[in-house]
Backbone as ProteinMPNN parsed JSONL, in Angstrom:
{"seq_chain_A": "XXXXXXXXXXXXXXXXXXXXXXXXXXXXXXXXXXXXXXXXXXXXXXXXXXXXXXXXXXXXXXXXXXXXXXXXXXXXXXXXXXXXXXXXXXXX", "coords_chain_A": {"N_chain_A": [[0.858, -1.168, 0.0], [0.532, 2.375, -0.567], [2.653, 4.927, 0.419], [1.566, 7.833, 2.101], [2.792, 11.327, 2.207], [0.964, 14.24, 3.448], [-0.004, 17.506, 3.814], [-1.001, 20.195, 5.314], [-1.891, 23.489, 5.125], [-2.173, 26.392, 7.3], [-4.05, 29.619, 8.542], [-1.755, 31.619, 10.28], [-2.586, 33.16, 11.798], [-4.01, 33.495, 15.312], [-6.426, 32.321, 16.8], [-7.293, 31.402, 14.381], [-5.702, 29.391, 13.752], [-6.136, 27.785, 16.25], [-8.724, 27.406, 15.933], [-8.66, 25.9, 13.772], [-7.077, 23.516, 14.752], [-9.171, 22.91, 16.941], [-10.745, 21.796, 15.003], [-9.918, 19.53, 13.876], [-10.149, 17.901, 16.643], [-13.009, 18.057, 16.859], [-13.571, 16.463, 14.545], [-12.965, 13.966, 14.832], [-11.024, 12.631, 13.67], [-8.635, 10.166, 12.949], [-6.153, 11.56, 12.442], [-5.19, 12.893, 14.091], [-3.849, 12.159, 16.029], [-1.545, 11.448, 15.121], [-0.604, 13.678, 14.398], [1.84, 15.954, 13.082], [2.917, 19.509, 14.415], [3.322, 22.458, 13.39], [3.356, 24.826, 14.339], [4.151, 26.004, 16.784], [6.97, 26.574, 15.701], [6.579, 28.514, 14.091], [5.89, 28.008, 11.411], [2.744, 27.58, 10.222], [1.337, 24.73, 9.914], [-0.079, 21.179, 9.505], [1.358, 17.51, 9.529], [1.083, 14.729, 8.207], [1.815, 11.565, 8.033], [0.749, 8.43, 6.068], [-0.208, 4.914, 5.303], [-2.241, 4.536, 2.649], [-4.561, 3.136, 0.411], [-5.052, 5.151, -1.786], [-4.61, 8.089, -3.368], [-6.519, 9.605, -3.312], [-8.185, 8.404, -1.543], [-6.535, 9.325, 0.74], [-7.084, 12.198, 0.733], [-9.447, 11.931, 1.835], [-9.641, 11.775, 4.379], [-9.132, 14.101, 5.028], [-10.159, 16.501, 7.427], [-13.141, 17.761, 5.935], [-13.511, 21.096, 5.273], [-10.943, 21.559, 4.947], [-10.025, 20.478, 3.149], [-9.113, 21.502, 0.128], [-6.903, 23.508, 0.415], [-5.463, 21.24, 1.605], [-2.275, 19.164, 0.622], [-1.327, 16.187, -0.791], [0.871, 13.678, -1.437], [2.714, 10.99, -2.709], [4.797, 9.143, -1.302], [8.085, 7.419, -1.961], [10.477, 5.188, -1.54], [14.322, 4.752, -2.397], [16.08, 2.25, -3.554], [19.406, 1.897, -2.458], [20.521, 0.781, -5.282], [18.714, 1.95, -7.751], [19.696, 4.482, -6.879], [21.854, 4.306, -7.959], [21.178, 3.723, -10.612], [19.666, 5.96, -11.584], [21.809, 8.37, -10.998], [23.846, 7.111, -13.118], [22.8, 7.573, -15.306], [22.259, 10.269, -15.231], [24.752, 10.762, -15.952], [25.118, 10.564, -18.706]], "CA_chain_A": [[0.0, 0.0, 0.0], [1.525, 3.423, -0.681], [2.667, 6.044, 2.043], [0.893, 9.556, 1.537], [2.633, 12.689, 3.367], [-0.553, 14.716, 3.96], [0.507, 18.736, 4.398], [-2.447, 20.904, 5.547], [-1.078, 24.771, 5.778], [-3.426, 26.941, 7.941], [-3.51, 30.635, 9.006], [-0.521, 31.881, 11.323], [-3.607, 33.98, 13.08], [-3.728, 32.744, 16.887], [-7.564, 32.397, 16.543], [-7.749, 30.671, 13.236], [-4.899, 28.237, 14.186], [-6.756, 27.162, 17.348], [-9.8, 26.687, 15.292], [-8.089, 24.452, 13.239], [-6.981, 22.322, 15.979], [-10.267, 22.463, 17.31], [-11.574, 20.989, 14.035], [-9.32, 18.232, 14.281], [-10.503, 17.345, 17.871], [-14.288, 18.267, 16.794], [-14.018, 15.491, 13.625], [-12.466, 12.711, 15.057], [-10.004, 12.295, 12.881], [-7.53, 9.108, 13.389], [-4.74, 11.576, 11.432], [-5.177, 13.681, 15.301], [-2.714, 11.377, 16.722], [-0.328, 11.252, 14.557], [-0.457, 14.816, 13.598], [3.082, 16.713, 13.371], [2.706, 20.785, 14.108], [4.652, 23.085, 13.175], [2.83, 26.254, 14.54], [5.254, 26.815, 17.582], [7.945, 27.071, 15.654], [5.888, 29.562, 13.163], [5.254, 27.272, 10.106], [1.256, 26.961, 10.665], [0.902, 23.901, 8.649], [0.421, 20.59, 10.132], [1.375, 16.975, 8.396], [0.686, 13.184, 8.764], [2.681, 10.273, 7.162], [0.406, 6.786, 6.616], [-0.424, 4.271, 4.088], [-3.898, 4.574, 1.901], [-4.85, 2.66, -1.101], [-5.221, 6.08, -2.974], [-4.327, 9.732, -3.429], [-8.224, 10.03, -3.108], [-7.962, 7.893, 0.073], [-5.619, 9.803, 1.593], [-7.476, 13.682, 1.01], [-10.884, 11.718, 2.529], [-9.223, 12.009, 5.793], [-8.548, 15.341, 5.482], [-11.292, 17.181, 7.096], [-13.877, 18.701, 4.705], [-13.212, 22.554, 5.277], [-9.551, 21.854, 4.639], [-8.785, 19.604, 1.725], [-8.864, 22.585, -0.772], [-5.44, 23.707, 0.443], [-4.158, 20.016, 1.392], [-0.855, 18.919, -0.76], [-1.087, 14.951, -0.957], [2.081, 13.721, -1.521], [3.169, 9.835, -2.551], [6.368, 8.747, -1.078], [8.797, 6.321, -2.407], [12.32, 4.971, -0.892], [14.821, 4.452, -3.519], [17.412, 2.028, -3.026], [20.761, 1.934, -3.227], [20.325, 0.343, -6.398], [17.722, 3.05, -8.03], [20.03, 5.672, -6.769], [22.872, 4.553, -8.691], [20.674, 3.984, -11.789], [20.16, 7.562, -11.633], [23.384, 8.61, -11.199], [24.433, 6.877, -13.799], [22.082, 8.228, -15.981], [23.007, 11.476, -15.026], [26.662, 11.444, -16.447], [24.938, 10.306, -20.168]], "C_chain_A": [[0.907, 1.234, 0.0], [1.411, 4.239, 0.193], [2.464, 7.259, 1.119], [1.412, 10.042, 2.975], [1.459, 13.637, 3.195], [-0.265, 16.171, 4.361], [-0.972, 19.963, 4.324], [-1.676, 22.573, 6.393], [-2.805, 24.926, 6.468], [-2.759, 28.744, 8.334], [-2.524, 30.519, 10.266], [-1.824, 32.91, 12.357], [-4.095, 33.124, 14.185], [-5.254, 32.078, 16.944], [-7.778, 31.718, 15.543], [-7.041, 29.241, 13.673], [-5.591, 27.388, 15.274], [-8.044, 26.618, 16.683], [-9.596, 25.684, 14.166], [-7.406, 22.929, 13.78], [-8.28, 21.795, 16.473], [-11.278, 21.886, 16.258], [-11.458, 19.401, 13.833], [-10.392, 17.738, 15.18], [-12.445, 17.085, 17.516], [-14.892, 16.721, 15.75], [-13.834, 13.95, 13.916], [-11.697, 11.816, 14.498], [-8.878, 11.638, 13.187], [-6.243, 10.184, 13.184], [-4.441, 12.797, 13.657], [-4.126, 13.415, 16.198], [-1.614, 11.21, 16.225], [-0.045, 12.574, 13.927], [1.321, 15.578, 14.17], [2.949, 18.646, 13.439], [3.894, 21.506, 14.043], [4.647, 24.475, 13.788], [4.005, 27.012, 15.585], [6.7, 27.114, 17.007], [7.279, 28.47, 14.099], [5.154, 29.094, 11.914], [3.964, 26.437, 10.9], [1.066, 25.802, 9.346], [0.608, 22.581, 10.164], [0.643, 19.483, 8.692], [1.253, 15.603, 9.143], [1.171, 12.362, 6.968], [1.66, 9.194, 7.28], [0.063, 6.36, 5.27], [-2.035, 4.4, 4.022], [-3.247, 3.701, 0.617], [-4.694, 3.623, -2.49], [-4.572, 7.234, -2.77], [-6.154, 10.243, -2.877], [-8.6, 9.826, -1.612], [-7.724, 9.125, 1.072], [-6.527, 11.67, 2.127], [-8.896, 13.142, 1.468], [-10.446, 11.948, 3.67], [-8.754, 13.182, 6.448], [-10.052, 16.25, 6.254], [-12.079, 18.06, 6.181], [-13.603, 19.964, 4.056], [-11.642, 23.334, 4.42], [-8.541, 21.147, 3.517], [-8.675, 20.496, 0.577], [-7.527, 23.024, -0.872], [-4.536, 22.677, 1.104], [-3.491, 19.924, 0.568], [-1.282, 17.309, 0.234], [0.178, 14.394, -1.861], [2.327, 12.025, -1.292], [4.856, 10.084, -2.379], [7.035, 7.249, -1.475], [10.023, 6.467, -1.707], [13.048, 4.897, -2.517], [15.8, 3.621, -2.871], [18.526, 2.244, -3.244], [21.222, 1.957, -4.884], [19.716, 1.505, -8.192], [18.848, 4.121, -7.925], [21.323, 5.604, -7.556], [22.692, 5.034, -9.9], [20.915, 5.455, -12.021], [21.334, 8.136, -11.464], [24.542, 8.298, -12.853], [23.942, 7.543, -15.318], [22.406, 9.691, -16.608], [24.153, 12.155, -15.762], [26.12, 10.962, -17.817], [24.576, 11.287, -21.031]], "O_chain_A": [[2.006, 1.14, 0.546], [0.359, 4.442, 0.8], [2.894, 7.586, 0.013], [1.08, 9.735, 4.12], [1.06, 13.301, 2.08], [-0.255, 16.196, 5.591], [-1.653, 20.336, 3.369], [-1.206, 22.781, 7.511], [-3.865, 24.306, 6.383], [-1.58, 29.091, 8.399], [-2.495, 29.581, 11.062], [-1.682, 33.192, 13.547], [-4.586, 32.029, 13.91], [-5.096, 30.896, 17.249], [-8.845, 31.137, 15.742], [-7.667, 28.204, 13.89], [-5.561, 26.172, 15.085], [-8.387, 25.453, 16.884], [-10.388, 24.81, 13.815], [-7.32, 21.785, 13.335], [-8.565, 20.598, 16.487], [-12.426, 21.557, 16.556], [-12.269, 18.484, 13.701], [-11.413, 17.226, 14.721], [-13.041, 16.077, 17.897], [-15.937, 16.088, 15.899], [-14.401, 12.999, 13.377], [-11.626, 10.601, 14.689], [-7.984, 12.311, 13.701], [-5.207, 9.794, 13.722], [-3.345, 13.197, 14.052], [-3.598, 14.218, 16.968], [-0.662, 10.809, 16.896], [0.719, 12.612, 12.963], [1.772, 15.648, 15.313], [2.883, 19.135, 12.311], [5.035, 21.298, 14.455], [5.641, 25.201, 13.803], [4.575, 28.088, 15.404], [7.518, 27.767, 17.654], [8.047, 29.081, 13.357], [4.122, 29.584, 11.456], [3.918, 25.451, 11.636], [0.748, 26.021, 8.177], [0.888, 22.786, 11.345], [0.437, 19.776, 7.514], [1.311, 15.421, 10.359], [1.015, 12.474, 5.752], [1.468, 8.82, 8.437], [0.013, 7.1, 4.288], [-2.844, 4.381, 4.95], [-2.136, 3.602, 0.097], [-4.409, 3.303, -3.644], [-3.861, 7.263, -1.765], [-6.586, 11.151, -2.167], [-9.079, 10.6, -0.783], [-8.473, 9.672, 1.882], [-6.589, 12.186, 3.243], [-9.702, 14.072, 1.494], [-11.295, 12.675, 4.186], [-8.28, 13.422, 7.559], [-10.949, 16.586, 5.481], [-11.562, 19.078, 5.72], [-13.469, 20.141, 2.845], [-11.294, 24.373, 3.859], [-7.361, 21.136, 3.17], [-7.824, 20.013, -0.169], [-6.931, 23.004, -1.949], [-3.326, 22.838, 1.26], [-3.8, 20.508, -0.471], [-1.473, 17.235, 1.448], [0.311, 14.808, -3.012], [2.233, 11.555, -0.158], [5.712, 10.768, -2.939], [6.486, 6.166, -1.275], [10.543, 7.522, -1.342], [12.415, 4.973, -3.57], [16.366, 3.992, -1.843], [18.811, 2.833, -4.287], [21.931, 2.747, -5.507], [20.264, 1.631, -9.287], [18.995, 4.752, -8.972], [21.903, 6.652, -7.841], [23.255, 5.983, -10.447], [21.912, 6.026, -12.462], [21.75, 8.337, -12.606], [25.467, 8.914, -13.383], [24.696, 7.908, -16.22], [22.66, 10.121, -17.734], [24.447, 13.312, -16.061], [27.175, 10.91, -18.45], [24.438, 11.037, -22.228]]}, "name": "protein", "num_of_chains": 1, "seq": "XXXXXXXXXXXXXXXXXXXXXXXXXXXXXXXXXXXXXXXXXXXXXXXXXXXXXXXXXXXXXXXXXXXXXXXXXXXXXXXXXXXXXXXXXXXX"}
């Protein structure tokens, strides 16, 4: 199954930010627990790493209000292997 990073900006206003937390908490959203913030250090965004079946999957879990300005985001590893390819590629 493929891993979706999940990046949900939000206003930097003290008042909006809190109401975006409190939307979280209000929806019951599994991603609540695993959410990463960034607000105290100024970047109002938050983000959540997990596996879905889809890209579609992944922005259902976003609450309603806020999948407009979600970024869904598949992640891949590369291996060793992959990273040479490229590389090698590179110098052609």
């Amino acid at each position: 199954m493929p891993t979706y990073l999940i990046e949900i900006p939000h206003s930097e206003n003290t008042f909006e930010c809190r109401q975006v937390i409190k939307l979280f908490v209000e929806s019951g959203s599994h991603l609540l627990a695993n959410a990463h913030w960034g607000c105290k250090s100024g970047v109002h965004k938050s983000w959540f790493i997990d596996d879905f079946a889809s890209k579609d999957e992944a922005l259902r879990v976003v609450p309603p209000f806020l999948r407009p300005s979600a970024s869904i985001i598949e992640l891949i590893r590369f291996t060793k292997s992959d990273i040479q390819q490229f590389a090698n590629a590179a110098g052609t």
